[in-house]
C-alpha positions in Angstrom: -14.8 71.7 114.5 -15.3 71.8 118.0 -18.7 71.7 118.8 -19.3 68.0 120.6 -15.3 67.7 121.4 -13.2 67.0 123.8 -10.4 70.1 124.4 -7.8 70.3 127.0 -5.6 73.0 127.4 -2.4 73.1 129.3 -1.5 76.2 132.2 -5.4 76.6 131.4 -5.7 79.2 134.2 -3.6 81.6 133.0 -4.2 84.9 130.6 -4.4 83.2 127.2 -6.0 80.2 129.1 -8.7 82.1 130.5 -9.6 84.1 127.2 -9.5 81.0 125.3 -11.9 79.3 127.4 -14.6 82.0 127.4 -14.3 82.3 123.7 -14.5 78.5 122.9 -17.9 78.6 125.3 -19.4 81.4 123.6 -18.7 80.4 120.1 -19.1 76.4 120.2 -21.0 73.4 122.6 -18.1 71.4 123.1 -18.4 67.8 124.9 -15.8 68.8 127.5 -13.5 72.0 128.0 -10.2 70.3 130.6 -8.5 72.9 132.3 -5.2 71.0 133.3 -3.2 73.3 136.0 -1.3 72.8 139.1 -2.4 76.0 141.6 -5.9 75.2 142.7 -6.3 78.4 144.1 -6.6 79.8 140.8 -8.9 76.9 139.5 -11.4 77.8 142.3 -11.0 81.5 141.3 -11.7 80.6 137.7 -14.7 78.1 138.5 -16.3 80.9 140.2 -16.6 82.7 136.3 -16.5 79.6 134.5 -18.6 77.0 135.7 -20.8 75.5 132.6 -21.7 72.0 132.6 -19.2 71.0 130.0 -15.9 72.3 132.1 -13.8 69.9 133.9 -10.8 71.5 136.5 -7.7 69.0 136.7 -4.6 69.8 139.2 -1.8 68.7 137.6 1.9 69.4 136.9 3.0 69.0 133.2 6.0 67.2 134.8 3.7 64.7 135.9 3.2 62.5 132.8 0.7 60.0 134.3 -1.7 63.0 135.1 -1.6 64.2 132.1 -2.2 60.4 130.3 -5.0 60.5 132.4 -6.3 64.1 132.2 -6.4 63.5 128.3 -8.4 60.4 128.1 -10.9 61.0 125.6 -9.4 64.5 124.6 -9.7 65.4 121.1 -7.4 68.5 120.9 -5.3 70.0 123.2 -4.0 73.4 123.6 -0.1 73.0 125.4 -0.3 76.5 127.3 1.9 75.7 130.6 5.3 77.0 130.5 7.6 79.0 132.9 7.9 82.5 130.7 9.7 84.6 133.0 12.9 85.4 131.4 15.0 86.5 134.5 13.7 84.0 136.6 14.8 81.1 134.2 18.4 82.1 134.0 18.3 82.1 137.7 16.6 78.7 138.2 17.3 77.2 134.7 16.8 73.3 135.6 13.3 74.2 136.4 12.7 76.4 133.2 14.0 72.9 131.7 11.6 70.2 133.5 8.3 72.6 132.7 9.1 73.5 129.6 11.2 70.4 128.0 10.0 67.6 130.2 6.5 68.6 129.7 6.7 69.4 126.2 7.8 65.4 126.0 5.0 64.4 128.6 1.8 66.6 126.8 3.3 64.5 123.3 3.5 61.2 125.1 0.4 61.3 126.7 -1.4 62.8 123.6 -0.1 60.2 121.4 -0.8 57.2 124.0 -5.0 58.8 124.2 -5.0 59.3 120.2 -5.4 62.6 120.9 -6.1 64.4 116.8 -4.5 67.3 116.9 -2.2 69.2 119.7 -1.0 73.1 119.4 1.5 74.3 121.4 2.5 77.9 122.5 5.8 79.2 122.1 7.2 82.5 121.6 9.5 85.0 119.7 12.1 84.0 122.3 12.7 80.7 120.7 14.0 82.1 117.5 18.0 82.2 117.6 18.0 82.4 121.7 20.4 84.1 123.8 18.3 83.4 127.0 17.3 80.0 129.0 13.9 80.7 128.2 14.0 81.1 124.6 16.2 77.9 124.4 13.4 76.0 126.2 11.4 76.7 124.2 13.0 76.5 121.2 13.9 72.6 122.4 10.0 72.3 122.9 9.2 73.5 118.9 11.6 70.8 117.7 9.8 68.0 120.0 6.2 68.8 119.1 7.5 69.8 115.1 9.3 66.1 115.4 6.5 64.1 117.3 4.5 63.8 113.8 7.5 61.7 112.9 7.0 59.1 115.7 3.7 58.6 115.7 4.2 55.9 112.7 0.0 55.7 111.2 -1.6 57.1 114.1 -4.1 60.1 113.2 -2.3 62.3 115.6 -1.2 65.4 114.0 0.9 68.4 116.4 2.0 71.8 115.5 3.7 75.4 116.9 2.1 78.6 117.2 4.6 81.4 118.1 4.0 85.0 118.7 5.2 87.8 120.7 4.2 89.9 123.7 1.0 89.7 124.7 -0.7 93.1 125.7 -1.8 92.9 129.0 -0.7 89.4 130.4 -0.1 88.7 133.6 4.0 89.7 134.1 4.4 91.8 130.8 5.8 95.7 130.6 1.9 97.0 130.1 0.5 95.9 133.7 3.6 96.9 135.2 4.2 100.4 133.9 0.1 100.9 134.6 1.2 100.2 138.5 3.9 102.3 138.3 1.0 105.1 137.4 -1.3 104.4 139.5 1.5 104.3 142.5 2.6 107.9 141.1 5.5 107.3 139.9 8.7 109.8 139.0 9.8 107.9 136.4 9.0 105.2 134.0 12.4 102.0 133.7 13.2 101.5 130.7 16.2 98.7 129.6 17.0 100.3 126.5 15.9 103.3 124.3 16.6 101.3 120.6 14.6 98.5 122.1 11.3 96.8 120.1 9.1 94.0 120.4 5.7 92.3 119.3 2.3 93.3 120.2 -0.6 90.8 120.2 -3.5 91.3 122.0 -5.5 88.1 123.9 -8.1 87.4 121.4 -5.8 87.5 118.7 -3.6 85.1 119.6 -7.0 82.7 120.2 -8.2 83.8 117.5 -4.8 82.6 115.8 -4.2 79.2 117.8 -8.2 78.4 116.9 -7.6 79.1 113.1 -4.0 77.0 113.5 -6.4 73.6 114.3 -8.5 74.5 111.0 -5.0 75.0 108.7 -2.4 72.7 110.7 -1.7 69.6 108.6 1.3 68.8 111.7 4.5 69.8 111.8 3.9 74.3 111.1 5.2 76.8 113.0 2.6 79.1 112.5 4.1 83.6 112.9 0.8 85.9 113.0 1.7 89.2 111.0 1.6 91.6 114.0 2.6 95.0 114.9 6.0 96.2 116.4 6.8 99.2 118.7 9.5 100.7 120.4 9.1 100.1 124.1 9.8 104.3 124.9 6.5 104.7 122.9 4.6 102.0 125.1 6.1 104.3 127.8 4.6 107.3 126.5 1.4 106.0 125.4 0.9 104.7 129.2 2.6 107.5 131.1 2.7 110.5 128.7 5.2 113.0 130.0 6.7 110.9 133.0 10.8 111.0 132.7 11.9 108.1 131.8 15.1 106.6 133.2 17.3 104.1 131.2 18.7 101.1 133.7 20.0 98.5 131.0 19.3 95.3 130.1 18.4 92.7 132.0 20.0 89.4 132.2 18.4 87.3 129.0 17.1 90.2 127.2 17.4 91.6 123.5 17.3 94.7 121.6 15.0 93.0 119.5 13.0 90.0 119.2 13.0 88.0 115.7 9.8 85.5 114.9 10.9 84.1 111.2 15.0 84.0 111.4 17.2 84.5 108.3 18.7 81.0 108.6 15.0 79.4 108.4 14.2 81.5 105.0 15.1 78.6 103.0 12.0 77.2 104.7 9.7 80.1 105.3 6.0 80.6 103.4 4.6 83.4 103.4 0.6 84.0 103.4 -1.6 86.5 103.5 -1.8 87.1 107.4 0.6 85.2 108.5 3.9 82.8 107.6 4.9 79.3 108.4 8.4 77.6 109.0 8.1 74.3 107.7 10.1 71.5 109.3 13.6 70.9 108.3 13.1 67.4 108.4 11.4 65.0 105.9 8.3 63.0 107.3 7.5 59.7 106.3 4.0 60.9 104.8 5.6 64.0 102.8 3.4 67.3 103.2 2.8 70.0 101.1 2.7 73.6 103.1 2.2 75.4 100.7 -1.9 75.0 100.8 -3.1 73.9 104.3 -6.4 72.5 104.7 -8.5 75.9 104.7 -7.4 75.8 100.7 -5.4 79.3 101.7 -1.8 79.1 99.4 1.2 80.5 100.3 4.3 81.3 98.9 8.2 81.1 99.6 9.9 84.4 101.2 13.4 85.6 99.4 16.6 83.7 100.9 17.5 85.5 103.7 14.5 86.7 104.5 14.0 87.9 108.4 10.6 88.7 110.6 12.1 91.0 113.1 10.5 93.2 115.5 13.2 95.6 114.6 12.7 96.2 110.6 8.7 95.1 111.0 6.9 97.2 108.7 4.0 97.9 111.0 4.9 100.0 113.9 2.5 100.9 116.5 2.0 105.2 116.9 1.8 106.4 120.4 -1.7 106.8 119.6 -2.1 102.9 118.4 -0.6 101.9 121.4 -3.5 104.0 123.7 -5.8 102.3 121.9 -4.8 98.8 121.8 -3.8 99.1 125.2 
């Protein structure tokens, strides 16, 4: 579906930005690959690897909705990647977690519905389900515009839809590159917030592998959940430092015990498939929807009431040994 298209993607220099780039050029011929970004040092950087005839570089701030009307003239998809993720950081400087993340989430819908963009995924995160940080409530606000904006856009083939998933091994600012420096520096003692703590694991070409197969089954209005693997962070610890102390210094402002995907209030509007789920909006569109089947023919089923995807209870969790491997 995307060979002789149009794709722009959003925060396009970034870790998933980056991966998803290389894979859409060695699996399709698109028309045109936008990267849309505002630090031109790192679009120079990333010219240097990526330079094929179809890429186009555009600085640009999300907050900047007239850039991105023009940026996506002639887009056919778009990938909404920019956000400001760093959960400290946003509880210190919360109005600008709120004009990246909200005010752009409302400029990248404006600007795809004014260009007829056909279909939009945007990236959120485990954070957004039930919040207790700035950054999670951000983003949770962003779900709800980009979930709602297939109610606006009256008969206009312009479809939108969430993917949401957890950590993501290796990016830039997670645990994994910062306990490896903490190795290589040779270091006493590995932080750790909490001992009980858990989260998500994806690795980069999952999650494109997921927000590419989200465009194939999106009909607008999902939140696609990936089924992915859980660990407790004192075994990411061990698997990258094995026998360095570790020292317990509490948790940080923002931060949980554990991070839940599918809550137990949405259950009532979960389906579950075979690799992954999908919360269904709680509003009614005009053109009713069926999510039940999306448009790879793959059927789904309703989860029990009360049902909860936490990284906590998950099923799947990682041995120290998994963890070497994926890491």
């Amino acid at each position: 579906m995307f060979n002789n298209k149009s794709t722009l993607i959003t925060g396009g220099t970034g870790s998933f930005g980056k991966r998803f780039i290389r894979m859409m050029l060695e699996r399709y011929k698109p028309k045109r690959l936008i990267v849309f970004s505002r630090d031109e040092l790192k679009q120079y950087e990333m010219q240097q690897e990526y330079n094929a005839p179809c890429m186009r570089y555009f600085l640009g701030d999300v907050r900047d909705g007239e850039r991105l009307k023009q940026a996506m003239r002639g887009v056919d998809y778009v990938v909404h990647a920019a956000a400001l993720k760093q959960v400290p950081a946003a509880e210190y400087n919360p109005m600008e977690c709120v004009k990246t993340n909200i005010n752009g989430a409302e400029n990248v819908i404006k600007a795809a519905i004014d260009n007829n963009v056909a279909k939009v995924v945007a990236l959120s995160t485990d954070k957004a389900a039930n919040p207790i940080n700035l950054y999670g409530a951000t983003k949770l606000v962003s779900d709800k515009l980009f979930v709602s904006a297939n109610n606006i856009v009256g008969g206009q083939d312009t479809h939108f839809a969430v993917v949401r998933y957890g950590n993501v091994v290796g990016s830039r600012g997670s645990v994994v590159p910062f306990f490896k420096k903490l190795v290589e520096q040779g270091t006493s003692e590995i932080p750790i917030t909490d001992m009980r703590m858990t989260r998500f694991w994806i690795t980069l070409p999952q999650g494109v592998e997921f927000v590419l197969k989200a465009f194939q089954r999106m009909q607008g209005g999902e939140i696609f959940v990936p089924k992915i693997p859980s660990s407790r962070i004192s075994d990411l610890a061990e698997a990258i430092a094995p026998g360095v102390p570790i020292k317990v210094i509490g948790i940080r402002p923002g931060e949980k015990l554990h991070e839940t995907m599918c809550p137990a209030d949405d259950s009532h509007l979960t389906i579950e498939f075979a690799d992954h789920f999908v919360i269904r909006p709680s509003i009614v569109f005009s053109a009713p929807v069926g999510y039940a089947e999306n448009r790879l023919g793959e059927k789904g089923q309703p989860v029990a009431q009360g049902f909860e995807y936490n990284s906590g209870s998950n099923h799947h969790f990682l041995t120290v040994q998994e963890l070497r491997g994926l890491i």
